[in-house]
VONU-221857 format. One record per residue (C-alpha): chain; residue number from 1; x, y, z; residue in three letters. Coordinates in steps of 0.05 Angstrom, whole numbers. Each point is the difference from the previous one (the first is absolute). Example, Ala and Ser with C-alpha at 12.3 -4.5 7.8 and 13.67 -1.06 7.14 Angstrom:
! residues 2
{"A"; 1; {246; -90; 156}; "ALA"}
{"A"; 2; {27; 69; -13}; "SER"}
This chain:
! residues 49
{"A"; 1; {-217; -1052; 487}; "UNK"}
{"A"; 2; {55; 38; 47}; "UNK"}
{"A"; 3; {55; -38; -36}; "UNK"}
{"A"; 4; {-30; 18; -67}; "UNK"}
{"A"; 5; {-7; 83; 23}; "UNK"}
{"A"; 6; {77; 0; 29}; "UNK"}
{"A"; 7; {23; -33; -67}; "UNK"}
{"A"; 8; {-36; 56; -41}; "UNK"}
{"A"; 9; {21; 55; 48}; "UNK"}
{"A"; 10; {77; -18; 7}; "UNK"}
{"A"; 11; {-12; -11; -91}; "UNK"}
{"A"; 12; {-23; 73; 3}; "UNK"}
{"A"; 13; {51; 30; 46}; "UNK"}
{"A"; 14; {52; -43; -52}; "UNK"}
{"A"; 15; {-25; 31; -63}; "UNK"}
{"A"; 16; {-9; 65; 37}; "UNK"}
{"A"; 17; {75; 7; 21}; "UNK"}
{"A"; 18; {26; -22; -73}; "UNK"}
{"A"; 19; {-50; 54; -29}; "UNK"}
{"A"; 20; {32; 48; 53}; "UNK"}
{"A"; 21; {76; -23; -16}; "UNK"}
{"A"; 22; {-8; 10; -79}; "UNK"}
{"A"; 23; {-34; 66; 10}; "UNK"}
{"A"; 24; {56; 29; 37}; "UNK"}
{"A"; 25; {49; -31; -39}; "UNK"}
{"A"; 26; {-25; 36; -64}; "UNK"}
{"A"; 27; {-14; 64; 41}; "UNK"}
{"A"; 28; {76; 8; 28}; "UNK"}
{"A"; 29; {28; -32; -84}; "UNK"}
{"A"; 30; {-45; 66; -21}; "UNK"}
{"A"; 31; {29; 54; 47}; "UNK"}
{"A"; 32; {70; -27; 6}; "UNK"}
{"A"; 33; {2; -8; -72}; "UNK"}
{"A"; 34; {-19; 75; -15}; "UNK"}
{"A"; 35; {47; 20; 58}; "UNK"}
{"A"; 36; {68; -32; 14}; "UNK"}
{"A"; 37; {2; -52; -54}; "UNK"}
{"A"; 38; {41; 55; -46}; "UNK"}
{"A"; 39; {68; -33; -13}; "UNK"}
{"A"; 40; {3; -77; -12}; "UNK"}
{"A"; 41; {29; -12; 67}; "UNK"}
{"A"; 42; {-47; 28; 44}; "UNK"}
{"A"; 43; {-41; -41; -32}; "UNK"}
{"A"; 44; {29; -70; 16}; "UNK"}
{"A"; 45; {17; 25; 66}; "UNK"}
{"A"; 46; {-77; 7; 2}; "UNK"}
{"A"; 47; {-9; -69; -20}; "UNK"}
{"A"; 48; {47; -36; 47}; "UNK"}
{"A"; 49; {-31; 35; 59}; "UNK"}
């Protein structure tokens, strides 16, 4: 039973920090798309950061 409830609690904190990750990955693509990505290479310099 304890083995089972750490399984399903470190599954949880998993899919909680990927949910977390993609979120602020689309945030910052929305605002630094509307803000520096003006000229082509701001835009890969974006990228390889």
């Amino acid at each position: 039973m304890i083995i089972f409830m750490i399984t399903y609690m470190i599954i949880i904190m998993i899919i909680f920090m990927i949910t977390y990750m993609i979120i602020i990955m689309i945030i910052k693509e929305k605002i630094l798309n509307h803000t520096i990505c003006v000229s082509f290479d701001s835009c890969m310099l974006r990228r390889v950061e």
